[in-house]
C-alpha positions as CSV (number, residue, x, y, z in Angstrom):
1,X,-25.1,5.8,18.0
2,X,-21.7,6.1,17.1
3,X,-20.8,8.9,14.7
4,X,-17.8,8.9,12.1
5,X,-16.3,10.9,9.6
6,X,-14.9,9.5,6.6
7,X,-12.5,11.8,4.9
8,X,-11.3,10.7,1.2
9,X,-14.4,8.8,0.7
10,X,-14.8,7.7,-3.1
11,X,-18.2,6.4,-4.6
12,X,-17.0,3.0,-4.0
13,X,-16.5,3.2,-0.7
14,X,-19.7,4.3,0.0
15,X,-22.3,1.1,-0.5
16,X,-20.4,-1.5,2.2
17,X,-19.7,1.6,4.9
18,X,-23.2,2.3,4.7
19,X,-24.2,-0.9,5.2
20,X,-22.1,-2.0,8.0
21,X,-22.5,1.6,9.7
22,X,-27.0,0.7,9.5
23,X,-25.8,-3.1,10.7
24,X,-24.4,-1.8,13.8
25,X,-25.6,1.5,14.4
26,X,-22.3,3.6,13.4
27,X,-23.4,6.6,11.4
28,X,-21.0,8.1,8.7
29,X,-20.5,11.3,7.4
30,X,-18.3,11.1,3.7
31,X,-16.5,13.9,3.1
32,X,-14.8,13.7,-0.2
33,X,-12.1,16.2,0.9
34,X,-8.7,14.6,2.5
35,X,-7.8,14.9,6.3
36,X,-5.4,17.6,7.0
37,X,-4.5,20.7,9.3
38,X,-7.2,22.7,6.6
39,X,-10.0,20.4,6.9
40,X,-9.1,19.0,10.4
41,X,-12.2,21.4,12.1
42,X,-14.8,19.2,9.8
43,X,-14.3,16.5,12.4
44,X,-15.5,18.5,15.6
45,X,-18.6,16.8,16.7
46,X,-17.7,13.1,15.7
47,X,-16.5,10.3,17.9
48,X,-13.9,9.0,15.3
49,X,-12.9,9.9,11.9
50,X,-12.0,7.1,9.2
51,X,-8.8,8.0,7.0
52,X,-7.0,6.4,4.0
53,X,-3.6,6.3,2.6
54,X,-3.6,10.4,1.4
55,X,-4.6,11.5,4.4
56,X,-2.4,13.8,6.8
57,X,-2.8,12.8,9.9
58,X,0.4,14.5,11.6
59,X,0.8,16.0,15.4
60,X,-1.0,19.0,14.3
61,X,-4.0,17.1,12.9
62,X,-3.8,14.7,15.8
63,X,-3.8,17.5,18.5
64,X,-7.2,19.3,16.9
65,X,-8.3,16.1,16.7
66,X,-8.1,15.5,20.8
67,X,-8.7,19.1,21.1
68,X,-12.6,18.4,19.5
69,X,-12.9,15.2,21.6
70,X,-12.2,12.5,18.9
71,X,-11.3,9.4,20.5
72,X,-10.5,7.0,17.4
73,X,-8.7,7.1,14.0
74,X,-9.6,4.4,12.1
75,X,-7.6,3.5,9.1
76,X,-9.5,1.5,6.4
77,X,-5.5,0.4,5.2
78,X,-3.0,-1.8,6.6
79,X,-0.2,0.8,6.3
80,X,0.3,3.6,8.6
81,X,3.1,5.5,7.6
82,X,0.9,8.8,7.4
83,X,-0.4,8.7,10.9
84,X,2.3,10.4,13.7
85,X,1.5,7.2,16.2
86,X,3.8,8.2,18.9
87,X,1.7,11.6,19.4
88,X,-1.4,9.8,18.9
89,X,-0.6,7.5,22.5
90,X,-2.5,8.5,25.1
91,X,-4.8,10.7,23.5
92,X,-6.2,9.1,20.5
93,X,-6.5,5.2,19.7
94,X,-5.4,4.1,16.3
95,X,-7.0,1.0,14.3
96,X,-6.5,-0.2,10.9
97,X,-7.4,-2.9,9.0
98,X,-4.3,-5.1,8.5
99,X,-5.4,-8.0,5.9
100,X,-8.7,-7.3,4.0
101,X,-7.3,-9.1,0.8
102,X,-4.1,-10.1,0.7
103,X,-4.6,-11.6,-2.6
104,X,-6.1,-8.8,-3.9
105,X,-2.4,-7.1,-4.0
106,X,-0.4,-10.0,-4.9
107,X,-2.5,-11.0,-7.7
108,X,-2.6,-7.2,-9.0
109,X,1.7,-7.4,-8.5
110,X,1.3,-10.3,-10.9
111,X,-1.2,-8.8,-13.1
112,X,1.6,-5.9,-13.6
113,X,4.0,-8.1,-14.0
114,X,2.4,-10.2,-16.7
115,X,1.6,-7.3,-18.6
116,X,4.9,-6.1,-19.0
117,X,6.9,-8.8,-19.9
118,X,4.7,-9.7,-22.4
119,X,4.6,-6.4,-23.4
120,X,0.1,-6.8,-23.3
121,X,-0.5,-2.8,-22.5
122,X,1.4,-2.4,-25.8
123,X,-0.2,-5.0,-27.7
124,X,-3.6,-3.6,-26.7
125,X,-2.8,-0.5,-27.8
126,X,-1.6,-1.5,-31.4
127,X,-4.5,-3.7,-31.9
128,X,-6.6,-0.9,-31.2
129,X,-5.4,0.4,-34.4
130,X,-5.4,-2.7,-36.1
131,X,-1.5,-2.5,-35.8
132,X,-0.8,-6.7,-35.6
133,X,2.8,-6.7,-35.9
134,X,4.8,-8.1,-33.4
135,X,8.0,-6.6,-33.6
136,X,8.8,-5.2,-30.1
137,X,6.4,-7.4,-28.5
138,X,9.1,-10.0,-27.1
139,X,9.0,-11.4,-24.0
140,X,10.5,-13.9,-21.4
141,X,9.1,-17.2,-19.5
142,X,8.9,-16.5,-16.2
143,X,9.5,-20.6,-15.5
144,X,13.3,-20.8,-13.8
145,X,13.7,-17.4,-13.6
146,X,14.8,-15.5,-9.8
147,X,12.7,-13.2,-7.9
148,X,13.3,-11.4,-5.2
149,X,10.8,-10.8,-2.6
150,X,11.0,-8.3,-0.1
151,X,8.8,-9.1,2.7
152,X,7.0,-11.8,3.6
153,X,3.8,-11.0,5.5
154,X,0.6,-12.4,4.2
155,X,1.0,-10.8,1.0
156,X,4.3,-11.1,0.1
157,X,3.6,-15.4,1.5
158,X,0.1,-15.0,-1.2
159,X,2.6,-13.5,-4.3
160,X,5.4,-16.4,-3.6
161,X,2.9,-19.0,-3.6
162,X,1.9,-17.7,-7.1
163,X,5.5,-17.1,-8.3
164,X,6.1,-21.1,-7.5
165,X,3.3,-21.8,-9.5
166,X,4.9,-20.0,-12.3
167,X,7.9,-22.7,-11.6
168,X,10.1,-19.5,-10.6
169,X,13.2,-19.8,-7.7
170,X,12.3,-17.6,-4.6
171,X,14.7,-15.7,-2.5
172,X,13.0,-13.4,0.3
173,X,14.4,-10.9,3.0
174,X,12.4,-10.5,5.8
175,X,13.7,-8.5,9.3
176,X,11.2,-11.1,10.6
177,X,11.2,-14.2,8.7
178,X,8.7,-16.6,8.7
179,X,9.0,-19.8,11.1
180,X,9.2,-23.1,9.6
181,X,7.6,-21.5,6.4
182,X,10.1,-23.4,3.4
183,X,11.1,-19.9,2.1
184,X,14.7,-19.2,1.2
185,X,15.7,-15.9,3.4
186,X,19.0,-14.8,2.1
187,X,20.4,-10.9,2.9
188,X,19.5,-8.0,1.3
189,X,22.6,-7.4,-0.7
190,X,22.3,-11.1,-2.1
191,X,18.6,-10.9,-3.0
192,X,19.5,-7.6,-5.2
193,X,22.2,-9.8,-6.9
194,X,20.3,-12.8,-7.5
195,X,17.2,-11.3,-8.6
196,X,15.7,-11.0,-12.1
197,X,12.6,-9.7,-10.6
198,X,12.3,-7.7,-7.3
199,X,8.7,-7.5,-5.8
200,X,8.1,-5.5,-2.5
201,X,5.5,-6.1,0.0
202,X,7.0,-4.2,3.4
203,X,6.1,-1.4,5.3
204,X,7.0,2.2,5.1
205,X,9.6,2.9,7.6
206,X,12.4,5.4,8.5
207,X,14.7,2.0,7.8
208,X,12.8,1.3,4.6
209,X,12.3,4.3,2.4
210,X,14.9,4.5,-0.5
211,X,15.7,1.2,0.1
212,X,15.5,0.9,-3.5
213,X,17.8,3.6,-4.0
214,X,21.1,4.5,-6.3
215,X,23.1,2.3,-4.1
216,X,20.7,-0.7,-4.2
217,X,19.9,-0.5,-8.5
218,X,24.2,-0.5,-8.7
219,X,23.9,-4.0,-7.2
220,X,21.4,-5.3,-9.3
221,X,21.3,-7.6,-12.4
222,X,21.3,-5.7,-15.5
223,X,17.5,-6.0,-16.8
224,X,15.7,-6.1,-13.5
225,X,11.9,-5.9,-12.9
226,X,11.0,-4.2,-10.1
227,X,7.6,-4.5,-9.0
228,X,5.9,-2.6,-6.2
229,X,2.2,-2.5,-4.9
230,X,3.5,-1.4,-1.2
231,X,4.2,2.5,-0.5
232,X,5.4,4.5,-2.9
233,X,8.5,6.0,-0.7
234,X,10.5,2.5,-0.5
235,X,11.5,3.4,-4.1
236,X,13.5,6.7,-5.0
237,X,12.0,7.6,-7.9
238,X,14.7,9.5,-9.4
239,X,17.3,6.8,-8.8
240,X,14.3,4.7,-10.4
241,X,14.2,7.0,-13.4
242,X,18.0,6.9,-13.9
243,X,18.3,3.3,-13.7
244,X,15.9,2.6,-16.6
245,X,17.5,5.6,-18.7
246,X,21.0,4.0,-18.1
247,X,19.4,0.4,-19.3
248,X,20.2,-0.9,-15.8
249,X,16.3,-1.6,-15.2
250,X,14.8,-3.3,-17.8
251,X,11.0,-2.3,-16.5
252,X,9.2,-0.8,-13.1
253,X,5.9,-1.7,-12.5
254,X,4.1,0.8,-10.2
255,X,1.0,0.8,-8.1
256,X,2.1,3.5,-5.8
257,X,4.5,6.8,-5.9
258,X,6.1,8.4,-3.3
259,X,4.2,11.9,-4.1
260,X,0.9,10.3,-5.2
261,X,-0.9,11.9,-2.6
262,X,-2.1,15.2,-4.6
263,X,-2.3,13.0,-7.7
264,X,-3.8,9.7,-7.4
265,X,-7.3,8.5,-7.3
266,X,-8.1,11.6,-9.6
267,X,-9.5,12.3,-13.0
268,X,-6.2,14.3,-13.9
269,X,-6.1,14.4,-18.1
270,X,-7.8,17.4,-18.4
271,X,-4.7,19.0,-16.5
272,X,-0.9,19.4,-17.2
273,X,0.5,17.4,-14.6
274,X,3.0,19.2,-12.4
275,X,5.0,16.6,-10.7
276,X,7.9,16.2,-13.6
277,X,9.1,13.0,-12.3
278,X,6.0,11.0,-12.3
279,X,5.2,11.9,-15.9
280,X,8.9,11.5,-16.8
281,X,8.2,7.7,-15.6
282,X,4.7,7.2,-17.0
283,X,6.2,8.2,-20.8
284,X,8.7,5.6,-20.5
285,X,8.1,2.6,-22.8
286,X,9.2,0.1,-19.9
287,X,7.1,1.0,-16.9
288,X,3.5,0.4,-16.1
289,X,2.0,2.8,-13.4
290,X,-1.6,1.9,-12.1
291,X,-2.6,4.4,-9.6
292,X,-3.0,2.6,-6.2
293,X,-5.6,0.4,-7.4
294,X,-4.3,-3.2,-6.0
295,X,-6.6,-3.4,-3.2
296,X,-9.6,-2.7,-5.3
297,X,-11.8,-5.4,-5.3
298,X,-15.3,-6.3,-4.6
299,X,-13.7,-8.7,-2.0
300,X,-11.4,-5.9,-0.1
301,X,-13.8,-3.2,-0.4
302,X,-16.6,-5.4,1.4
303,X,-13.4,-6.6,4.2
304,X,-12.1,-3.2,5.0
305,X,-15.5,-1.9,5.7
306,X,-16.5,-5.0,8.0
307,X,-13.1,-4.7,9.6
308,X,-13.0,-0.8,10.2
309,X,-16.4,-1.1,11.4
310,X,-16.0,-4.0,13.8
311,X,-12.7,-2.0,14.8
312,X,-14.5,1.5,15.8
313,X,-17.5,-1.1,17.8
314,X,-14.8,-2.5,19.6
315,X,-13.4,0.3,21.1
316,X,-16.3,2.3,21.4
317,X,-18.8,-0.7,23.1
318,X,-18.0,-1.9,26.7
319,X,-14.9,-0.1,27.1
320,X,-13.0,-2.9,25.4
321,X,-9.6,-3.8,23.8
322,X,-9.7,-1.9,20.5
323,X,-9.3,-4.5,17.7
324,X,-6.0,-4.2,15.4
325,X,-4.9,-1.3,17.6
326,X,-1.7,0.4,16.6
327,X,0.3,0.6,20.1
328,X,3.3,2.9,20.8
329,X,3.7,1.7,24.6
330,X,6.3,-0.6,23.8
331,X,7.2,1.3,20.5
332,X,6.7,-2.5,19.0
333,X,3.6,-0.5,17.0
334,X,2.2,-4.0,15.3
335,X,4.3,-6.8,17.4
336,X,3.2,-5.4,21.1
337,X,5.2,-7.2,23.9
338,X,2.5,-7.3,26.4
339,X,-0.6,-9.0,26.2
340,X,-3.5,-7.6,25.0
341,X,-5.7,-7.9,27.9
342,X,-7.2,-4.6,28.0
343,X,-6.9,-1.0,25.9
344,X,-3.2,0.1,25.7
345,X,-4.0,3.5,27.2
């Protein structure tokens, strides 16, 4: 038997972990603590531990990690911009789970967006109080209108096939475009010029955080949505903050924050929140922050357990290629050069 941690573990992870793990014989333990250098120890007697977004999974963490004989960190997420990769090689084998519902994410990008330009969290509210009036409340069509869409993997591909259903113009940047997939790439610089409505679906890198930054709001349209449902640090929030106070932005819509991590997928209103910024954000009457909640559906949930289980089986059973391995050999992490024909290390 094969015997996992799973740090972060939330009530609804639990019934399709369980189920997989009894399917194929992979026992979990669910911690509901985080992964970090404090917690790191709680791993020693397991053959892998299973992480999230929150998790800290630097050099130190990796190191203990070796140190207690773990040989797999499985990451039920597609992002991996909290795992140190490059100490990981040789020691540890990464997995994740790169696509348990793309549309999952691009529908919850649309949901956002639909709810604030038609102003429908404030409606809700009023009505509430049987306020009907409807001054405040106006809108606009999102038929003819521009958005930008940076990145165009299969979510970002899912959100513009939805946006063209709206009878919306689509620009995209991609540092990989698409072959032969009808989608007009134009530069970065253009796509903030052009854009009524920014989306992001792109990794966190070094090159990408801040790219929405002071620089990049100067060049935009005045009245700009920008959406996000990727990582929280490809947005500076306080260049965020002061492009919706000097009327540059017209609204953010938020699934993630760059300082989330202490924050996020807690019960919270019984405290005074510490992080300034963030509540700065939240009490303005344009932006609409969910808290990391696109993937969350039945669908995903269900995928991301299959996946990170079939993922820990592969490397575990036969000695054989680890499936959706993250590979620094060729420092190509996702796009490895050579052909997987056996385990990179």
């Amino acid at each position: 038997m094969i015997k996992a941690v799973l740090y972060d573990a939330k009530e609804y992870d639990m019934p399709s972990f369980e189920h997989y793990g009894k399917m194929h014989d992979v026992q979990f333990r669910f911690l509901e603590t985080k992964l970090n250098e404090d917690t790191v120890d709680l791993a020693k007697g397991y053959d892998a531990v299973c992480v999230f977004v929150n998790d800290t999974v630097n050099a130190a963490v990796i190191e203990k990690l070796y140190e207690y004989g773990v040989r797999l960190i499985a990451l039920r997420c597609a992002g991996y911009n909290n795992v140190d990769v490059q100490t990981a090689f040789g020691k540890v084998h990464v997995v994740h789970v790169p696509a348990y519902s793309p549309y999952a994410v691009a529908e919850h990008a649309i949901a956002l967006l639909l709810a604030s330009v038609r102003r429908i969290h404030k409606a809700y509210n009023r009505t509430r109080d049987f306020n009907f009036s409807l001054s405040g409340l106006t809108g606009f069509d999102f038929h003819g209108k521009t958005v930008g869409v940076i990145g165009t993997g299969k979510i970002g591909r899912i959100f513009i096939d939805i946006c063209r259903g709206f009878g919306m113009k689509v620009i995209a940047y991609d540092r990989f475009p698409a072959k032969d997939s009808g989608i007009d790439y134009v530069s970065l610089d253009e796509l903030f010029e052009r854009s009524d409505i920014i989306s992001l679906h792109c990794p966190l890198t070094d090159e990408t955080r801040h790219m929405i930054g002071s620089e990049a709001i100067g060049q935009m349209k005045k009245g700009v949505v920008i959406v996000n449902t990727s990582r929280g640090g490809l947005v500076d929030a306080e260049a965020l903050l002061e492009g919706i106070k000097m009327r540059k932005i017209g609204a953010a819509c938020l699934d993630v924050y760059e300082e989330e991590a202490d924050i996020f997928f807690e019960d919270r209103s019984g405290h005074i929140l510490n992080d300034e910024l963030l509540a700065r954000l939240i009490s303005m009457p344009n932006v609409i922050v969910t808290s990391h909640q696109a993937f969350l559906t039945e669908e995903a949930l269900n995928n991301i357990a299959e996946t990170t289980v079939n993922n820990i089986l592969s490397c575990f059973e036969n000695d054989g290629i680890c499936d959706n391995e993250l590979c620094y050999r060729c420092g190509n992490i996702e796009r490895c050069k050579k052909e997987r024909k056996e385990k990179c290390f």
